[in-house]
N, C-alpha and C positions, 0 to 999 in steps of 0.2 A: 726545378722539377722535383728535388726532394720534398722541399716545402709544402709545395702543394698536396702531393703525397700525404704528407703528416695532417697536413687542416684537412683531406678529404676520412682517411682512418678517423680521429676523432669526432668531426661532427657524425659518422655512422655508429661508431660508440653513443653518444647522448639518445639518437635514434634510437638504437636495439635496448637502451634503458626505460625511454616515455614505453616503448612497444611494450615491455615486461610488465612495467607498472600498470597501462591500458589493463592488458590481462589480468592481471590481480584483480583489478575492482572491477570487471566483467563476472569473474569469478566469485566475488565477494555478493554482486547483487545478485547471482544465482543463489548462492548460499543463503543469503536473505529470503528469498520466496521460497525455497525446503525449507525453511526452518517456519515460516509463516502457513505453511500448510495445513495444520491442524488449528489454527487460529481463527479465533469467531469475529468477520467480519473483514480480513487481511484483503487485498487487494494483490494482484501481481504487480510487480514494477517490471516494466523495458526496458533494455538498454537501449542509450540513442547518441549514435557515434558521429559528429559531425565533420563535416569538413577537414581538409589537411591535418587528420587525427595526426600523422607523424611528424611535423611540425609543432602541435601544440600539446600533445601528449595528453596526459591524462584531465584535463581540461577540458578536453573534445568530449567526453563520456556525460553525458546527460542521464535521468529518468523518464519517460511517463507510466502514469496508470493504464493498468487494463481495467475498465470499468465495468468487463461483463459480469452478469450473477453467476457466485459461488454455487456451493453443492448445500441442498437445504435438507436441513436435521429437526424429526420430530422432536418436541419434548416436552409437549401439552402442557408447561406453564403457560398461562394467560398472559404473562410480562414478558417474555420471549415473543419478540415479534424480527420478522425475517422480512426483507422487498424480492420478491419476485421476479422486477423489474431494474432498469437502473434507476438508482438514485441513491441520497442519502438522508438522513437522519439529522437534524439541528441540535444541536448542546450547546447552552450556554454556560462559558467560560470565564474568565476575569478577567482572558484575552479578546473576549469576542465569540462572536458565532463559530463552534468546531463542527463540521461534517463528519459524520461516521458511518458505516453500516453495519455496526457491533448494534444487536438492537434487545441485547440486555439488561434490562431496566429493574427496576424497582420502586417503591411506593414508601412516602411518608407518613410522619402522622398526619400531616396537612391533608395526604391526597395529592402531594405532588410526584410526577412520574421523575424517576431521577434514572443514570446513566449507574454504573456498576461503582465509579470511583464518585458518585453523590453530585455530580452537574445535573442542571436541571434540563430536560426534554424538550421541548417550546414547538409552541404551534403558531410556526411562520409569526416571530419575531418575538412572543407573548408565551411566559412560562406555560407550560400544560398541567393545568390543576383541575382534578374531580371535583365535583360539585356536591358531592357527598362522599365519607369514607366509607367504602366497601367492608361488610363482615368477612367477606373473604373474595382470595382472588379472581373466582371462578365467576362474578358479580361484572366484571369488566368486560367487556365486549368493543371488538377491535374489527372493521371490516375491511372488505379488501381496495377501498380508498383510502383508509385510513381514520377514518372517522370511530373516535371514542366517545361509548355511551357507559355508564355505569347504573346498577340497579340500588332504588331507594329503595330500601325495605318498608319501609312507611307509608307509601302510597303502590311498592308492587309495580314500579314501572322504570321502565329504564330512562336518566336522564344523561341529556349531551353535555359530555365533558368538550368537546373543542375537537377539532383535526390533527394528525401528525405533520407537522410540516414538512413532506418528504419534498427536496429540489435536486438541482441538477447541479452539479459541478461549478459551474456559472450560478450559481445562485435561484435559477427561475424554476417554481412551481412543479412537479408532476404532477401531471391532470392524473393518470389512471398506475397507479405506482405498484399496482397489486400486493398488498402488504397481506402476511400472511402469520394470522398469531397463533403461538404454541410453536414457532419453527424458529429456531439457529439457521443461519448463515456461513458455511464454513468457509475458505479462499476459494479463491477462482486459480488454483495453483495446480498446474498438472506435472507432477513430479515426471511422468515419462519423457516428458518435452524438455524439462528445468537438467535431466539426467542427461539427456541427448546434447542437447547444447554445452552444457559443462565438460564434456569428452573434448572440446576444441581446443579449449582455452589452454590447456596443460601442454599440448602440443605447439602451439605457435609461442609458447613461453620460452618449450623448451626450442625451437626453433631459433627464435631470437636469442637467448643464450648462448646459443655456441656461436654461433654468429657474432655474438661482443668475445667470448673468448679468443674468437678467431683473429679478429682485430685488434682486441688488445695485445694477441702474441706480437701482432706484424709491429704496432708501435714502438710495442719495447725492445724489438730489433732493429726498428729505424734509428731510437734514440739511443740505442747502444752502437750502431753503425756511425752515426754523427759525432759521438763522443770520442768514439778510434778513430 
């Protein structure tokens, strides 16, 4: 009877431990989306708690994205381009094809469109390069498919640079991605919501807390009782 006693105390010790840790990184990924808030292009993350979370403790805690559109900010540069819609943005990497919805860009001497940190842009698979170099940036023209034209000074007529390849998560196309240039992207992070939800977490920490303190009293009287 004691015995059992003591194996039942401990394994609710380990329990009210994975429970605190749960909490923390509940807490941690809220912390992640406030601080992603003013970030161009941030995406919210979910928590996603599965199954016998107290059994398998912080293991159980998963992500997904919230893929809805952010809150979009003027700022009539021509190389700031924003999606309206969902989707995202192609960058090639060293690693491979990156998805983004940061959709500030920049321009070489090439005439290649490049990402902030110098990756190049690609249009569905094939870098995205001008067909001539713009004297300035206001020469670009970006519409709401995504379709990039640029003006030759030479001939006075705007020619097709190529498409943005905006797709889906999955890799596959959007047909109508409403791309909108001159606009920032800012998170899809609603602090009122990230606020509300973080007020739980503190409390079933401290819940579970006393709760091992409480247990861990009872043990160490058991094993002080076993010992007299």
């Amino acid at each position: 009877m004691i015995n059992g006693s003591v194996h039942f105390t401990e394994r609710g010790l380990v329990q009210n431990i994975r429970a605190m840790r749960m909490q923390e990184m509940l807490m941690n990924i809220t912390n992640e989306n406030v601080m992603g808030f003013d970030k161009i292009g941030y995406q919210r993350k979910i928590p996603v708690v599965s199954s016998f979370a107290e059994l398998i403790g912080e293991d159980a805690i998963s992500t997904v994205t919230d893929d809805s559109v952010g809150r979009l900010g003027l700022t009539e540069n021509p190389l700031d381009v924003a999606l309206a819609e969902k989707g995202y943005f192609q960058i090639l990497t060293p690693e491979g094809i990156k998805l983004t919805r940061d959709g500030r860009f920049k321009m070489n001497k090439n005439g290649e469109i490049l990402s902030l940190d110098g990756k190049v842009l690609t249009n569905m698979s094939t870098p995205l390069v001008l067909p001539v170099v713009p004297e300035k940036l206001e020469d670009i023209q970006i519409d709401l498919n995504g379709v990039v034209r640029v003006l030759n000074n030479k001939t006075r007529k705007f020619e097709l640079a190529g498409t943005l390849g905006i797709v889906t998560q999955e890799g596959l196309a959007v047909l109508a991605p409403n791309v909108r240039q001159g606009y920032n992207e800012y998170s899809n992070v609603n602090l009122q919501s990230e606020f509300m939800e973080a007020m739980t977490y503190p409390k079933t920490f401290e819940a579970n807390r006393q709760l091992y303190q409480i247990q861990n009293t009872t043990l160490q009287r058991t094993i002080s009782s076993l010992g007299s």
